[in-house]
N, C-alpha and C positions, 0 to 999 in steps of 0.2 A: 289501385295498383301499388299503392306504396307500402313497400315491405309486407305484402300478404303472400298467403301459400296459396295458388292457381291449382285447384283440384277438377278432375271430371269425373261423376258417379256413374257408374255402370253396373245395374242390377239394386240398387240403393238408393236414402233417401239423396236427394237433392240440398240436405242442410248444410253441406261442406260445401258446395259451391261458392264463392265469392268471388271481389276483384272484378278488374276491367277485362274482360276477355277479348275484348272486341268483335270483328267478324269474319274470324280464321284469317288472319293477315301474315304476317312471314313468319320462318321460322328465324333462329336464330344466329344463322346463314346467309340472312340476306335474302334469301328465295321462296317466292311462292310455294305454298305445299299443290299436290294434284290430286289429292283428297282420297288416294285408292295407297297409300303407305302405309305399314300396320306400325302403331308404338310398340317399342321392344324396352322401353324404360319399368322396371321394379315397377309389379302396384303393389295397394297395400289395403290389410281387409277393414273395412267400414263397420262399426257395432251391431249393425244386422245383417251383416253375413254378405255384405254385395263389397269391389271393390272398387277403390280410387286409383288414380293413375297422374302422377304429377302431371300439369298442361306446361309446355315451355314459354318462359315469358316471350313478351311478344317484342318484336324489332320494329323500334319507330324509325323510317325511312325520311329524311329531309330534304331537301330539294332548295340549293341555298346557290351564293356568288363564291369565287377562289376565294376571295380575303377573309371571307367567315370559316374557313376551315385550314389555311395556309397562311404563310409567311411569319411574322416574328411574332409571339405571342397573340394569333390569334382568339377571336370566343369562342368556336366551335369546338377543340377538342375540351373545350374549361368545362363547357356546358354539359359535353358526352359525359364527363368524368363525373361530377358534382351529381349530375339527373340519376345514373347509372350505381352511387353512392346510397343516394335515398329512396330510390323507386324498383319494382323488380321489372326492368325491362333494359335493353340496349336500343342504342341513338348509333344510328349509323347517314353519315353526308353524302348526297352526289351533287355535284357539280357540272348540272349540261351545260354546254358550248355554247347552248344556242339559247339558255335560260328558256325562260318563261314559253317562249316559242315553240320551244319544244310539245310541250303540255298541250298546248293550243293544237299543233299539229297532230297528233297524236287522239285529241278527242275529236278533231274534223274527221281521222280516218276510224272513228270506232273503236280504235286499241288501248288496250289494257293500259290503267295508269298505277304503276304498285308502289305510290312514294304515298303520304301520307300529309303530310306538311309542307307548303313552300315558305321559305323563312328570305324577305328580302323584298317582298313586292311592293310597288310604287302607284301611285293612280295613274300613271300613262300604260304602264302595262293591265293596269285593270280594264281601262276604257279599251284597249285594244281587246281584251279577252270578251268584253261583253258586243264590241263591233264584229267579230270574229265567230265567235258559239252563239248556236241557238238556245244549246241546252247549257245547265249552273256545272262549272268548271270546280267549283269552291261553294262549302256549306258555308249557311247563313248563321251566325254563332249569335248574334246581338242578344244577350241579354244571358245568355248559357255559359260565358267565360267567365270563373271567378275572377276577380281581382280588373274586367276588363269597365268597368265603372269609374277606375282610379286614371284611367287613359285620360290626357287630357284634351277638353275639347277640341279646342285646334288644331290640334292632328288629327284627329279622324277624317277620311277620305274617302272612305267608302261609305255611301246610304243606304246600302243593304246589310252592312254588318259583316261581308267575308272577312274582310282585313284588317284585322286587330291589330295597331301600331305598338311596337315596342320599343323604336327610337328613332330620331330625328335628326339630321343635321341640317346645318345651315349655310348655304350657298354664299361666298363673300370673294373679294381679291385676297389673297396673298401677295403681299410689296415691300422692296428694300425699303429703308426708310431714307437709306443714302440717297437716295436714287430718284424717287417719286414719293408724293402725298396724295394720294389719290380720295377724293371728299365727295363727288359727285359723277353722276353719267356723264355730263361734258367734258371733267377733266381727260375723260379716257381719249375723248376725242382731240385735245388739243394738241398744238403742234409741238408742243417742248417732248410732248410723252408718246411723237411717234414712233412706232414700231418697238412698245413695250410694253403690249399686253398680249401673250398668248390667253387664248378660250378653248374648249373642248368643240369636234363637232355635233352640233345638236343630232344626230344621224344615228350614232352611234356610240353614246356618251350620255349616262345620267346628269352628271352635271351640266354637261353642254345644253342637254335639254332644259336644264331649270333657269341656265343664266339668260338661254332663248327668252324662255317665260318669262324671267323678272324684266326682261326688255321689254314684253309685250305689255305686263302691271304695270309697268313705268310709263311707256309712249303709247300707248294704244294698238289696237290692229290695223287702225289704219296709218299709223307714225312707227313701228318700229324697224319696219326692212327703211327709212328713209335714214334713223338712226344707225345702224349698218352699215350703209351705206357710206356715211362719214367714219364708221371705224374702220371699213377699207382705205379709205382714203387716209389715213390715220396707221394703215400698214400693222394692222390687227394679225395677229399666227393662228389660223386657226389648224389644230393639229386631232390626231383621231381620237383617241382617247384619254382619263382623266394622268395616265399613268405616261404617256407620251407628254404632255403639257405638261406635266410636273416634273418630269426627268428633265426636259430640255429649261422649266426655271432652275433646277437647282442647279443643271450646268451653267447657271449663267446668261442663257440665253433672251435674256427678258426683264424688267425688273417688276413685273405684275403677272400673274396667274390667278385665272377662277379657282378655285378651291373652297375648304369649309373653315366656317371659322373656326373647329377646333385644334388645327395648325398648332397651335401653340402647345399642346396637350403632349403630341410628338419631339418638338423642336426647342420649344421654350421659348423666351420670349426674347429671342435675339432678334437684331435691325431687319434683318431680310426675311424675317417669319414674323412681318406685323401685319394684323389682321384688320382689312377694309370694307367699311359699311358705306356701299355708296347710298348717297342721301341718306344715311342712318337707319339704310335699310339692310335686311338678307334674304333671300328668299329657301321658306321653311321646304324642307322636303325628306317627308315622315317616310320610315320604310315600315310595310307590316307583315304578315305571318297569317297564314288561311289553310283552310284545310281542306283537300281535296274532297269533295262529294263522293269519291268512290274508295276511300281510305282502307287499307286494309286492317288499320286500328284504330277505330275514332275515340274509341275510351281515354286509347293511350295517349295519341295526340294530342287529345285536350285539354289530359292532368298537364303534358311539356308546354303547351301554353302557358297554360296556369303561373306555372313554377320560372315560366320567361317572365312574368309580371311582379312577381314577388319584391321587395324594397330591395332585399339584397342582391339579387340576381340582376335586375334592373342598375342598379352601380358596380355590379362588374360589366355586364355586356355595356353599358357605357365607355370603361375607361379602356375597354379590351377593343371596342370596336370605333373606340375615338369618336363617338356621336354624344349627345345628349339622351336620355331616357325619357320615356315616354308617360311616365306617370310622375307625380309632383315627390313623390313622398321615398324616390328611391335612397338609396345608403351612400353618400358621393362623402369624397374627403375633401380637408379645402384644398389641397392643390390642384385635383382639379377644376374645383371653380373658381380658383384663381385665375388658370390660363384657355379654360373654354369659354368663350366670350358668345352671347345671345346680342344679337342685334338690335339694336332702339325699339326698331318697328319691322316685327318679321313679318313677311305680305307671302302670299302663295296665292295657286287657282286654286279650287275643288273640283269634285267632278263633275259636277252640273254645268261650269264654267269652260271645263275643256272639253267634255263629250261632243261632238260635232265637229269640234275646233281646230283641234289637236296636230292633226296628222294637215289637213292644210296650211296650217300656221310654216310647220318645220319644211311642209315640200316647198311652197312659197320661199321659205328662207334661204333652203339649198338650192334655189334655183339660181338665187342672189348672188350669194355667196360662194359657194364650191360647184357649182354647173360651167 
């Protein structure tokens, strides 16, 4: 697909044909064709007398979160621009409400899925996709992605190969330094540092969910709601989202917030944007990119994978999407690995470890907590 001419022969040989064609996926509209529209595009005659008829490149469709295609210098239009530069195709985002759920609902009722890519998926929305469908939501790509070898092991998440990581962050406090030193799980509990730590809800909140996890890697399943427990009593904020918890620290309202350690990347390395490894830990949590099993262009999809891996493309969506990258060998400057900080010892579950788990872990917790 890159920078080739998309020909279809009619009455001719078939030597012009090249390119990713996929399999009749959008046009360049955004919309499914209904296969009964006649081309009115110029053809042109072929040296034995049959003729060609340019094909329109194809629309890779994505299926991502707001912040990848919104707010102040996001990656997603860097990515549209740069892909759409080198490739003959357009990159166009949707953004459902209801993420990943959607998809899920949508293949429970039978109906048409016309995106191509999901860019964003996590292993709790995997295991929910695989508790949920009988049938594969997302092709199995393991071993068909170039450049997907360079992926580093500890982020990969998925044992079937759908979800190809392209970046990671890492789960930590963000804390004044005025204010609090927070060095371990017990500090959070103690009584000098009551009612200064907002958390996300595990409910409704990726990171809420992960800082759930690193509680449950830390104190076990059967010690983490007792730990809780003392951060109630400890007058813990637990608020809905990561963007509610974070609006209400930078009011002020707190002098600790779960966040990622890349804080600093944004803020810099000011007193109230210092970044905390409790016990010299973080907990890792990789986002990946899959391809829908019924894609309207898997050709296409699969070069924009490709090209999400690449050294350079990999240290832009890094510093554009304030994570880490997903392979060792991306193009990073020093300042930002000055101020993105990796944790001692970064712990996570996999899928093997949460499958079963998952969803009782978080209802148990909200029962605790916000019931």
């Amino acid at each position: 697909m890159r920078r080739r001419t998309f020909v279809s022969v009619a009455g001719g040989s078939l030597a012009a044909l090249s390119g990713c064609l996929g399999n009749g996926g959008e046009n360049g509209n955004g919309n499914g064709g209904n296969g009964d529209s006649t081309d009115t595009r110029d053809a042109t005659e072929t040296e034995d007398g049959g003729t060609a008829t340019p094909v329109e490149d194809p629309t890779i469709t994505i299926a991502t979160y707001d912040s990848f295609v919104d707010g102040e210098d996001p990656v997603g239009p860097w990515l549209k621009s740069e892909f759409e530069a080198e490739y003959d195709a357009t990159v166009e985002f949707r953004t459902p409400s209801s993420g990943i759920n959607q998809y899920i609902q949508r293949a429970q009722q039978g109906a048409e899925i016309d995106v191509d890519l999901y860019v964003g998926l996590n292993v709790d929305e995997l295991i929910r996709i695989d508790e949920q469908l009988d049938s594969a939501l997302f092709d199995s790509l393991d071993g068909e992605i170039d450049g997907s070898d360079r992926v580093r092991d500890e982020l990969r998440f998925d044992p079937d190969g759908r979800a190809i990581p392209y970046d990671t962050g890492y789960i930590s406090l963000v804390y004044d330094e005025r204010e609090v030193t927070p060095k371990t799980f017990e500090d959070l509990t103690d009584s000098e540092n009551a009612g200064e730590l907002i958390v996300q809800n595990a409910q409704q909140s990726d990171p809420g969910v992960a800082f759930l996890l690193w509680t449950i890697h830390e104190f076990g399943a059967d010690g983490y709601l007792d730990y809780w427990s003392d951060l109630q009593d400890n007058d813990v904020r637990v608020l809905g989202s990561w963007d509610d918890a974070y609006n209400a620290y930078l009011n002020e309202e707190a002098s600790m917030v779960v966040s990622y350690s890349t804080d600093q990347v944004y803020y810099g390395d000011q007193p109230r944007h210092q970044v905390g490894f409790l016990n010299d830990q973080g907990y890792a949590q990789p986002e990946g990119m899959a391809r829908f099993a019924d894609a309207p262009n898997p050709d296409a999809a699969r070069e924009l994978m490709e090209f999400m891996l690449r050294p350079d493309v990999q240290g832009v969506i890094a510093q554009k999407n304030v994570q880490f990258p997903a392979v060792a060998d991306a193009d990073l400057d020093e300042e930002f690995d000055a101020v993105a900080h990796v944790p001692p010892e970064p712990v996570t579950f996999g899928y093997d470890e949460l499958a079963g788990n998952l969803d009782g872990w978080i209802e148990a917790w909200a029962r605790q907590i916000v019931g």
